[in-house]
N, C-alpha and C positions, 0 to 999 in steps of 0.2 A: 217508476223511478222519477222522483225530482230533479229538477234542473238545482242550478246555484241559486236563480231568482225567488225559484217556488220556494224553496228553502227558505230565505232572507226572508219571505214574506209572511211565511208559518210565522218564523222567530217572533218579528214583529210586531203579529198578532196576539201569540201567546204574551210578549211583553207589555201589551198594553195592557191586557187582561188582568194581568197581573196584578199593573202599577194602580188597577181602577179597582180591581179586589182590596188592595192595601189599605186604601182609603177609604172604601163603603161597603167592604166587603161582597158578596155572590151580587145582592143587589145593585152595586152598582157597575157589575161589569152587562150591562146593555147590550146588546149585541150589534146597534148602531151606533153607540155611542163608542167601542169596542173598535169596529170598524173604522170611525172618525179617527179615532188616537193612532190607529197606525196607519191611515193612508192608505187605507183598499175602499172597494165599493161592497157596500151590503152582501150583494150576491158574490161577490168574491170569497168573503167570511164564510156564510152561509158553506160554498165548494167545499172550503177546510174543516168547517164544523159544524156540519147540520142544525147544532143545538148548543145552549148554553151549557150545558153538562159534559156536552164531549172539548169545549173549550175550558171546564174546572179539570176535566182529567187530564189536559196538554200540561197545565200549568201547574199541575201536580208530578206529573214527568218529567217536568222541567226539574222541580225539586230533587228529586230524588237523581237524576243526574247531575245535580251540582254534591250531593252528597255522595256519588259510588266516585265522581271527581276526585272527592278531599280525601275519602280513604285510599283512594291509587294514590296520592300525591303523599300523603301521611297513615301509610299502614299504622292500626291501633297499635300497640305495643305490651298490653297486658300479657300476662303469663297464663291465663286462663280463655277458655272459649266464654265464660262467661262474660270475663273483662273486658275481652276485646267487644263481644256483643251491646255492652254497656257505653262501650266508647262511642260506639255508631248510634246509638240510640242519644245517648245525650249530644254529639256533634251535631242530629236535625233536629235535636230539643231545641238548642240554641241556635240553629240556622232558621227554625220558623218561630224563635221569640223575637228574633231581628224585625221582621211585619206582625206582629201580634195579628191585624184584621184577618193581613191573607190569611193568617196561619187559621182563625179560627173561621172565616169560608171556606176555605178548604178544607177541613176536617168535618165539620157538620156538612158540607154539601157530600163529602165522600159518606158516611155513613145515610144519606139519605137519598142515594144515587138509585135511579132504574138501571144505568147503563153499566155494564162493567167496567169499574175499574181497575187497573193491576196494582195497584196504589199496595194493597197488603204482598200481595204475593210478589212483587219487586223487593219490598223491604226484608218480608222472612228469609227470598234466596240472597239478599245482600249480607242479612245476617247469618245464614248457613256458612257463606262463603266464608264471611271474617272469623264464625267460631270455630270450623273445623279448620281452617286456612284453605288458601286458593288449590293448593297442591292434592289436598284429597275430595275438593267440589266434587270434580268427575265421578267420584265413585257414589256419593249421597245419595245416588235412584236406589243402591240394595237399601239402603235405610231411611224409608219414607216416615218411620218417627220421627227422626230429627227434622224433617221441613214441616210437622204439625207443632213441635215445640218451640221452633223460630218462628212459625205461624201465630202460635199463643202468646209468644212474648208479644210483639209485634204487636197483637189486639191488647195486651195490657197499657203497652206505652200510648196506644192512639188514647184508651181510656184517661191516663194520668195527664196527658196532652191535653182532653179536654176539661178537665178536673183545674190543670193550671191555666186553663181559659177562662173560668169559670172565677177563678179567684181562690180556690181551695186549696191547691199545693204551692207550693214553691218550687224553684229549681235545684233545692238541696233535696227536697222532700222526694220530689223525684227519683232522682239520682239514687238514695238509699232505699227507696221503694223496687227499683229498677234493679239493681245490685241484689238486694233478696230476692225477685223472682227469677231472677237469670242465674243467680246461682243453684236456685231449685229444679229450674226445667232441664238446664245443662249442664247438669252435674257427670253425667257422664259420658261426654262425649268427647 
């Protein structure tokens, strides 16, 4: 169990990492110079994150905690499990086009991760939750098809995420590419 301080000081850390991904992407989150930005000692960093990777995946946690945030603060609104899936998928389209860098360090460094990430299976149960709605989450363990097809959505949009890193989509292109496949996978549910 963490204290308040130890807490404060993850924060911290993860934020600097961040704000140094933003700007030079994985490269230039250093893990001294990581350490320097928020005011620990080396070997402090080091306690919280053995390694550069398990400080990409804090700060990919970060994200997606500011993103199951926005959807408790503004449930999607669509009439369909697709629309609503669509809504959450373009709400961290546009919450990781805000840092372009982070966004595309984080994405190349998650696809070419040794360590486990939960980065995909955070996102497929956040989209399970919004397309079926919160009220019948609970029972989605009898239907483990539907978290393979939030699963697959999920690996489409990280693809088209990096497609619009890339310079090849747009954020309309998206969106209407996202809309077709979420319509396809969760037509029935």
């Amino acid at each position: 169990m963490r204290t308040r301080s130890q807490h404060q000081r993850r924060k911290r850390i993860v934020q600097a990492a961040a704000a140094l991904a933003s700007r030079g992407g994985v490269e230039a989150m250093q893990m001294r110079t990581v350490a320097e930005r928020a005011g620990v000692a080396l070997g402090t960093l080091y306690r919280y994150f053995p390694s550069k990777m398990d400080l990409v995946v804090a700060v990919v946690g970060e994200e997606i905690d500011l993103l199951e945030s926005s959807i408790e603060r503004r449930p999607p609104a669509a009439e369909t499990p697709a629309g609503r899936a669509v809504d959450v998928l373009m709400r961290a389209t546009r919450g990781l086009m805000r840092e372009p860098e982070l966004a595309d360090a984080l994405i190349r460094s998650l696809i070419m991760a040794d360590v486990e990430t939960p980065f995909g299976d955070r996102l497929a149960r956040l989209l399970l939750r919004v397309a079926v709605g919160d009220r019948h989450a609970d029972t989605e363990s009898e239907r483990p098809e539907r978290s393979a097809l939030t699963g697959a959505l999920a690996g489409v949009w990280v693809h088209e995420l990096l497609e619009m890193l890339r310079g090849r989509r747009t954020y309309e292109q998206i969106q209407q590419r996202m809309e077709i496949v979420a319509s396809r996978l969760l037509f029935d549910f």
